[in-house]
Backbone bond lengths (Angstrom), bond angles and torsions (degrees), N, CA, C in turn:
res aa  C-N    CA-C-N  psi(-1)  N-CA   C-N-CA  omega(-1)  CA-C   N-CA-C  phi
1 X - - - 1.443 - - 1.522 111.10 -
2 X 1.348 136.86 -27.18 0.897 139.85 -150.93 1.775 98.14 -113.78
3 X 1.064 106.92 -14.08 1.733 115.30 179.28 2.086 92.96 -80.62
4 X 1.088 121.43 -32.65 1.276 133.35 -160.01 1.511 103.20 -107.22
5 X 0.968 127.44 -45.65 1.890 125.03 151.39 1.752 111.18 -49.24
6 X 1.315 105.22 -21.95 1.891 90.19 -171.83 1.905 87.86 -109.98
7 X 1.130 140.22 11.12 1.377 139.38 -151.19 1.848 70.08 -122.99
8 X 1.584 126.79 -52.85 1.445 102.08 179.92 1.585 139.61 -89.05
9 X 1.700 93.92 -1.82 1.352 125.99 -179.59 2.109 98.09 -60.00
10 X 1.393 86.25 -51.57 1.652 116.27 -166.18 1.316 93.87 -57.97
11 X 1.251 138.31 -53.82 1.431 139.03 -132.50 1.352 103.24 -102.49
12 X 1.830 118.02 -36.54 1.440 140.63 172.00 1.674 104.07 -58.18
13 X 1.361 115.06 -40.85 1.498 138.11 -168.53 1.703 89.89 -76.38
14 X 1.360 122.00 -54.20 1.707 116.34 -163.81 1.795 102.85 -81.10
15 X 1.374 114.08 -1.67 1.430 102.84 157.58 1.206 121.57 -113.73
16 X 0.658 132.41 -17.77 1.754 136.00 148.03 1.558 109.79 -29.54
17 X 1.423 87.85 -66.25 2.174 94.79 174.04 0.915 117.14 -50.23
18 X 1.680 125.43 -41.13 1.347 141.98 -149.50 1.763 79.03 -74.75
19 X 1.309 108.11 -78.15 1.441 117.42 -150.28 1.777 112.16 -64.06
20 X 1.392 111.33 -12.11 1.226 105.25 163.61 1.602 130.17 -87.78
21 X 1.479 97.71 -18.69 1.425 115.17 168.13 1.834 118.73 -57.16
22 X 1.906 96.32 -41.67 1.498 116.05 175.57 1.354 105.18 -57.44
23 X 1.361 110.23 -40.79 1.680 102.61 -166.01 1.410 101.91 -83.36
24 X 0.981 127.80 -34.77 1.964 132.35 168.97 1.733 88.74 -41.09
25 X 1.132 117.05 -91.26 1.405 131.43 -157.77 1.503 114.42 -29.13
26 X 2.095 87.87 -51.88 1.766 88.01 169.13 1.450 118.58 -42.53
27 X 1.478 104.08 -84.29 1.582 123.30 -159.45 1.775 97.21 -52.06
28 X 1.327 122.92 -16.79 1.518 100.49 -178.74 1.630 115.90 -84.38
29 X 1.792 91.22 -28.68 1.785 97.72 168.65 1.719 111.56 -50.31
30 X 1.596 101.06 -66.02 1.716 109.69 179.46 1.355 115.88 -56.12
31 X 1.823 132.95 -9.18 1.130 131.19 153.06 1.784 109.49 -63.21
32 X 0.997 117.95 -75.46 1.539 134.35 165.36 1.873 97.00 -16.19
33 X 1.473 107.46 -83.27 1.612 98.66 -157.50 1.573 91.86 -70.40
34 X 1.507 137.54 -3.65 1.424 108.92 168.10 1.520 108.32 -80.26
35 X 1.559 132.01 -1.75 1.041 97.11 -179.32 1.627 105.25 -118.84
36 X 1.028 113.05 0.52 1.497 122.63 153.51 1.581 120.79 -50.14
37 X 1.734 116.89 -43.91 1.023 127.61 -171.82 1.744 103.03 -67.07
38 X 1.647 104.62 -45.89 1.336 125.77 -176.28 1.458 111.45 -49.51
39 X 1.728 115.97 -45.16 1.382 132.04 -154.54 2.132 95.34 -75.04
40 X 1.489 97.16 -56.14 1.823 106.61 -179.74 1.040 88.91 -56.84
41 X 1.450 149.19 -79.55 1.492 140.30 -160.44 1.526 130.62 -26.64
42 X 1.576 93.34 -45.07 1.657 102.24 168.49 1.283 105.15 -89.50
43 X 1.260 118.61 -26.99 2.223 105.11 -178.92 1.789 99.69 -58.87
44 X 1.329 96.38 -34.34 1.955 97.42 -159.55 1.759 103.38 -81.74
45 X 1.122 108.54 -21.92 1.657 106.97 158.83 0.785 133.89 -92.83
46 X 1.409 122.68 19.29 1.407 140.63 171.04 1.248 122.02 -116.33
47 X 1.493 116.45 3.46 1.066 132.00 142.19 1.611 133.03 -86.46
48 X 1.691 104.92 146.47 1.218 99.83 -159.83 1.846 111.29 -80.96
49 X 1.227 115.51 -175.27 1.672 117.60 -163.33 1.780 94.59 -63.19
50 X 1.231 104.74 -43.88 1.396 112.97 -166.89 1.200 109.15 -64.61
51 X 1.720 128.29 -18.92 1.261 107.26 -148.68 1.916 86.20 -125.54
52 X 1.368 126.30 2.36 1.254 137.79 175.73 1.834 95.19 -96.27
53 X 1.124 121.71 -54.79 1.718 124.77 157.39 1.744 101.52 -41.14
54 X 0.989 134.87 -46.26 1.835 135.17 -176.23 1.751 96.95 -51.61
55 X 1.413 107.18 -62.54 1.487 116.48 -161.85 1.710 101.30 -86.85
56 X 1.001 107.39 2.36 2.108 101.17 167.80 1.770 100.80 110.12
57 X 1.213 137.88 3.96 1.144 104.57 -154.31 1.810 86.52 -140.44
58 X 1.459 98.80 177.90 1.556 103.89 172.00 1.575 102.05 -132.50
59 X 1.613 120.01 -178.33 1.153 118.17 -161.59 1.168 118.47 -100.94
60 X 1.563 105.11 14.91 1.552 130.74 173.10 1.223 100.00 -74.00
61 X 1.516 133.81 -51.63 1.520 151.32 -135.42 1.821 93.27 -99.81
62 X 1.397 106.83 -40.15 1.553 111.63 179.92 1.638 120.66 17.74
63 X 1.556 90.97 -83.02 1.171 123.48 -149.97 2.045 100.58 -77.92
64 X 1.536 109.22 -43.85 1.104 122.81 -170.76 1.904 100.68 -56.61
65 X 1.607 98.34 -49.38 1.490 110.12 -167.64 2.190 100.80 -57.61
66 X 1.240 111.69 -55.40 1.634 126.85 165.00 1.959 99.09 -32.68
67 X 1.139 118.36 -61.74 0.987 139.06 -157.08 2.222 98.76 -51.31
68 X 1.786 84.81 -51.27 1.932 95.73 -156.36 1.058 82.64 -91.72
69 X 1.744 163.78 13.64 1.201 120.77 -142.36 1.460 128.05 -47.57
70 X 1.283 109.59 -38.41 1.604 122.96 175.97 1.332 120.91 -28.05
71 X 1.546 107.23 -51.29 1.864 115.27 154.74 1.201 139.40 -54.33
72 X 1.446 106.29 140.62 1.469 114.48 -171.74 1.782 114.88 -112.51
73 X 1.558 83.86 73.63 2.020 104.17 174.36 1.164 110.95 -31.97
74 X 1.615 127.67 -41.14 1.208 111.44 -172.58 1.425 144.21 -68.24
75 X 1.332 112.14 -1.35 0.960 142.81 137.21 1.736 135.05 -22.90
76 X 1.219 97.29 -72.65 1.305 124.59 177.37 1.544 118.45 -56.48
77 X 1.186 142.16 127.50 1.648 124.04 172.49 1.484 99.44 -117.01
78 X 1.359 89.49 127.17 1.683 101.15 178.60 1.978 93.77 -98.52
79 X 1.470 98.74 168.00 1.445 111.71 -176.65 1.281 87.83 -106.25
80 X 1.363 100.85 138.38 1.765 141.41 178.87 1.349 128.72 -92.38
């Protein structure tokens, strides 16, 4: 009985690890794309009006565009 109490002790113990490992992995990914998001944010404001107007967008949209990257704005026609 006691070979089979520490066989579920063990197994209760390897998901515990498991699932704290998951949450490491998360929050270090969502560290990563927060500072990815952070890094485009300042490249795209460091461009000038003219040259954020070149690639579709204005410096209103900045932050939103940083925000989706996954989306493909160009697409979209905003009124000017």
């Amino acid at each position: 009985m006691d070979a089979i109490y520490n066989l579920v002790e063990l197994a209760q113990t390897m998901v515990s690890a498991r699932l704290g490992l998951t949450f490491l992995e998360r929050s270090w990914g969502a560290l990563l794309e927060w500072r990815e998001r952070c890094r485009l944010r300042a490249r795209l404001y460091d461009l000038s009006d003219r040259e954020l107007r070149d690639i579709g967008i204005t410096r209103g949209e900045v932050a939103y565009v940083a925000a989706n990257r996954s989306k493909d704005f160009r697409s979209v026609v905003t009124p000017r």
